[in-house]
N, C-alpha and C positions, 0 to 999 in steps of 0.2 A: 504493500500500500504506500510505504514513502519513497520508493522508488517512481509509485506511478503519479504520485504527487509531484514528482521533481519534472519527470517529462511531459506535463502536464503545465507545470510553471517555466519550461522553456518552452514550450510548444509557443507560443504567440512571438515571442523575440526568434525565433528560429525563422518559423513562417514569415517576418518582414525582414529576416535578412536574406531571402531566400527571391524575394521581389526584386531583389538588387542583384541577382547575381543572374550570370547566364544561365539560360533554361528557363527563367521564371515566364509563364506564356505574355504578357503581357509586357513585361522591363524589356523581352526581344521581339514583341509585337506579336499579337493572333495573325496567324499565318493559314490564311481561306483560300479556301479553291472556285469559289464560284461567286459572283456577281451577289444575287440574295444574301450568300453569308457574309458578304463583306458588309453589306447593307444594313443587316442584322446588325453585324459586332460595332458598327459605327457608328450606332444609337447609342451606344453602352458604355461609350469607352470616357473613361476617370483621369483626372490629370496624371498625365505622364504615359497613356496607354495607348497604343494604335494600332493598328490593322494595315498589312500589306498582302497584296495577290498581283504580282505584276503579270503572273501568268496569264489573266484574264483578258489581257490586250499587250503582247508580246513585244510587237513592232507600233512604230509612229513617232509621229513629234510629241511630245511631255509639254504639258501645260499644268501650273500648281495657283491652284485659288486659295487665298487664306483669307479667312471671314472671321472679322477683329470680334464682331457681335460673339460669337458662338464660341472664340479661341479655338477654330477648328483649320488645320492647314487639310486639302482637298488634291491630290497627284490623278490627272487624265491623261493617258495615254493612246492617241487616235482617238479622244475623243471619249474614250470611256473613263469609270474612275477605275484606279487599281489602288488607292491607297488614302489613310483616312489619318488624321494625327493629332492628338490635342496640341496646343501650343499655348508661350508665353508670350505674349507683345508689350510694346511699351506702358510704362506706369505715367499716374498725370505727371505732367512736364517733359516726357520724355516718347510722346503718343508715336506709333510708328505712323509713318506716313503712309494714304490710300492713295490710287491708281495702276499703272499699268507700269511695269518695269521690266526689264533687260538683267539678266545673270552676266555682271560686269566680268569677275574674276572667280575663281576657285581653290580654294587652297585647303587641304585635307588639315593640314595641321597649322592653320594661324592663332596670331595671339594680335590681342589688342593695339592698338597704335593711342588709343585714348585712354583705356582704362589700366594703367601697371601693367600692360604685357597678360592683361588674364586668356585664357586659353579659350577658342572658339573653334573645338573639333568640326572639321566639315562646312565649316564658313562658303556661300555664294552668296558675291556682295552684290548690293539692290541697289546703293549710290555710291557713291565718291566721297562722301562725306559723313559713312560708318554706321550706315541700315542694311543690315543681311539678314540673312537666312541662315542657323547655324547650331548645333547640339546646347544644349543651357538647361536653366532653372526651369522646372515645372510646376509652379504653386498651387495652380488653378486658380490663378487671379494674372491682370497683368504685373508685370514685377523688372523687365528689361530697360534698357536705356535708348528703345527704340527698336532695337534687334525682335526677330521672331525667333524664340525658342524653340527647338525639337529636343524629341527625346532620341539618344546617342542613337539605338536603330536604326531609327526610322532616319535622321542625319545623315545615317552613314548611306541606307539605304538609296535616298531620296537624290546624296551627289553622285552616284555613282550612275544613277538614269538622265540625269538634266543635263542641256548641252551647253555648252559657252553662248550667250549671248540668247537662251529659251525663256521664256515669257514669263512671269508671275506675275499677279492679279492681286492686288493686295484692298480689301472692300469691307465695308464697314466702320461701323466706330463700337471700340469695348464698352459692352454696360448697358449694347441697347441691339433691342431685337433689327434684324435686316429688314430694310423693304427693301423689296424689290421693285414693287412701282417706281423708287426714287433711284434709281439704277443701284441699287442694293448698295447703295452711300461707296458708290469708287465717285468721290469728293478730292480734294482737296482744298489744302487752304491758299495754296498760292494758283493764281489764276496766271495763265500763259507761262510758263519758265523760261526761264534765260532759251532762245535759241527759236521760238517759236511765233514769227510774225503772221496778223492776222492778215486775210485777203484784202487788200484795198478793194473802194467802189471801181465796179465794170471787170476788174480781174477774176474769171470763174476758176483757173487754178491755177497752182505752180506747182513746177515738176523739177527739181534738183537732185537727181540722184549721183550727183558728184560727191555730194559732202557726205557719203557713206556711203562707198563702191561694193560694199559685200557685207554679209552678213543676215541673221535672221527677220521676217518682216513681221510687223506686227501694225494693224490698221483701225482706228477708232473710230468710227461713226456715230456723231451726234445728233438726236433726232432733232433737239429742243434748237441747235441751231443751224441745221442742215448743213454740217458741214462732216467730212470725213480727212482726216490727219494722216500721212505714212509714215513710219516710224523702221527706220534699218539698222539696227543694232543699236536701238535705243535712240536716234537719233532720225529729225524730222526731216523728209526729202523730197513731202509734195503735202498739198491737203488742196481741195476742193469745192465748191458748194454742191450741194448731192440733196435730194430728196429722197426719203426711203417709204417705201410699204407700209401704212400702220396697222400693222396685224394684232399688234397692244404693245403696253408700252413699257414692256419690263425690260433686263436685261439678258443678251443673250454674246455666249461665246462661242466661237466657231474656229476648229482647226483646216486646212486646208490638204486634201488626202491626195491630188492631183488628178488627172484626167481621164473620163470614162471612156468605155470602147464608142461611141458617140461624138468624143470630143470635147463633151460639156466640162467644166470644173464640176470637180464633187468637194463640197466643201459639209463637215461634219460636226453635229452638236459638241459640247461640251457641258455635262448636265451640272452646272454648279447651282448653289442656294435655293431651293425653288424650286428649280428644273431637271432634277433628277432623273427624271422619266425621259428627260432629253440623250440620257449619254448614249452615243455613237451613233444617233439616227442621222440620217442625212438631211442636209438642207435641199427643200424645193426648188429645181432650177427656175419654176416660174416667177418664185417668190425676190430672187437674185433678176431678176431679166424685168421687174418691176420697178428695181432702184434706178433712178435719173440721175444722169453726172455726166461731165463733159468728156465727148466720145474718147478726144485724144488722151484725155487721165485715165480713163478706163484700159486705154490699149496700155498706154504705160505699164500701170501696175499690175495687167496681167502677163505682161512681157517681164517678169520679175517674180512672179511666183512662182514658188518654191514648198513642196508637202512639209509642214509643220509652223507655216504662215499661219498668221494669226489674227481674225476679227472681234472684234471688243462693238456688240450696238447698244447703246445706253440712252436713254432719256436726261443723260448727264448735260450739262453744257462745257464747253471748251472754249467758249468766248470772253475778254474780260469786259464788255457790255451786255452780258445776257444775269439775268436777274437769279440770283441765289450763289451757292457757292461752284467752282468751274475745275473740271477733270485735273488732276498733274499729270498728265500725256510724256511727262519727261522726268528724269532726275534728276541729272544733276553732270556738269562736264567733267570729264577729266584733267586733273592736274596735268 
């Protein structure tokens, strides 16, 4: 009997040291085979815990939504989800910034340049001025200095799929349910960033893809002020005035899978906040062959697409004369 009293009074300190060590299912992620269970476990999952199945869509471009409301980081690949991950984001004063970014650098083993050298296993930075993506704290509250915490796993997991210069989606504000009607809060608070002039009157587009000759494309379309932005490795090298389809007015992302036996673009849901039901259905080529925009920026930017190009359509504004707060369509330049 005081034998089973003894193992009994380690049993609980055993059990959470045992969360921390490999093997624990969750410290190394629920590891699903099927779309449903990922679905399932992604309901469920407790600071620090996530789910990966990258089995479930093998090949494609990676696209990663992280949704400040929920503290949830979202991995689609082609379009579908393969992986689900609690996260930590910035504390007040240090809110991580929302929008559309570019996977600057990667470095498996970085350490701080602001903070004493602290260690950021798996760091892909989001600006130039020390908002990444990276292994850290997991409170279940926000607690970073901006940064998005992962748990080491899914970190580790997460760089070894994403490409230099692949999209992330960073939407919401902590503390408060998403909407979606309001482009599920991809806000920012600086309107236009350094690098991003608006169209003058009578100019319908500009096309400059000198000032970023290669790299991954990622394209914003605004409903609220008809305009759509091109963005090549993070940086801007046409935008438009464009009218779009108003089929409603939420947000929707779309990866680019490339050309059907037809010819057509097939361009593929991305089911993020809301749209779950969306991942990897196809887009409507009618509903693409409804948007208006000027013929020669159309042939442009499809003379440049590339599978794992990226559409962001929001009800957001991107203008710094349209009323409420306007997209961060950019980050930030390089030193």
């Amino acid at each position: 009997m005081i034998l089973s009293r003894s193992v009994r009074a380690f049993q609980g300190p055993l059990l959470a040291l045992a969360v921390l060590l490999p093997g624990a299912a969750f410290a190394q992620g629920a590891k699903v085979t099927s779309a449903i269970e990922l679905a399932h476990a992604a309901e469920t999952l407790k600071p620090g815990q996530w789910v990966w199945a990258p089995q479930i869509a093998p090949k494609g471009p990676v696209t990663v939504y992280v949704d400040l409301s929920r503290q949830l980081a979202t991995v689609y690949r082609n379009g579908v989800r393969i992986g689900v991950s609690t996260v930590s984001s910035g504390k007040d004063g240090y809110e991580t910034p929302t929008g559309v970014f570019t996977i600057l650098q990667k470095d498996a083993d970085h350490r701080s340049n602001k903070y004493n050298s602290a260690p950021m296993p798996y760091q892909q930075r989001l600006t130039w001025d020390g908002v990444a993506l990276h292994a850290g704290g997991l409170p279940g509250y926000p607690e970073s200095h901006g940064c998005v915490h992962l748990p080491m796993g899914f970190a580790k997991a997460l760089f070894a799929v994403t490409p230099m210069g692949g999209t992330v989606i960073v939407a919401g504000e902590a503390g408060k349910g998403a909407t979606m009607t309001e482009a599920a809060g991809i806000m920012g608070p600086e309107p236009n960033a350094a690098g991003h002039t608006p169209l003058p009157p009578g100019e319908d587009f500009r096309w400059e893809p000198q000032l970023s000759p290669t790299g991954p494309l990622t394209i914003i379309a605004s409903r609220a002020d008809g305009r759509a932005v091109v963005l090549r490795n993070g940086k801007e090298i046409g935008r438009a005035r464009v009218t779009l389809p108003v089929t409603d007015f939420e947000t929707h992302v779309l990866t680019y899978a490339g050309k059907a036996a037809d010819g057509q673009d097939r361009w593929i849901y991305v089911g993020v906040p809301g749209h779950a039901g969306e991942d990897g259905k196809l887009l409507d080529p009618k509903v693409m062959a409804e948007a208006v925009m000027p013929a020669a920026f159309e042939a442009d930017v499809r003379a440049i697409l590339a599978p794992g190009s990226t559409i962001l359509v929001t009800q957001a504004p991107i203008l710094p004369d349209t009323t409420g707060k306007s997209m961060t369509v950019m980050t930030a330049e390089a030193p």
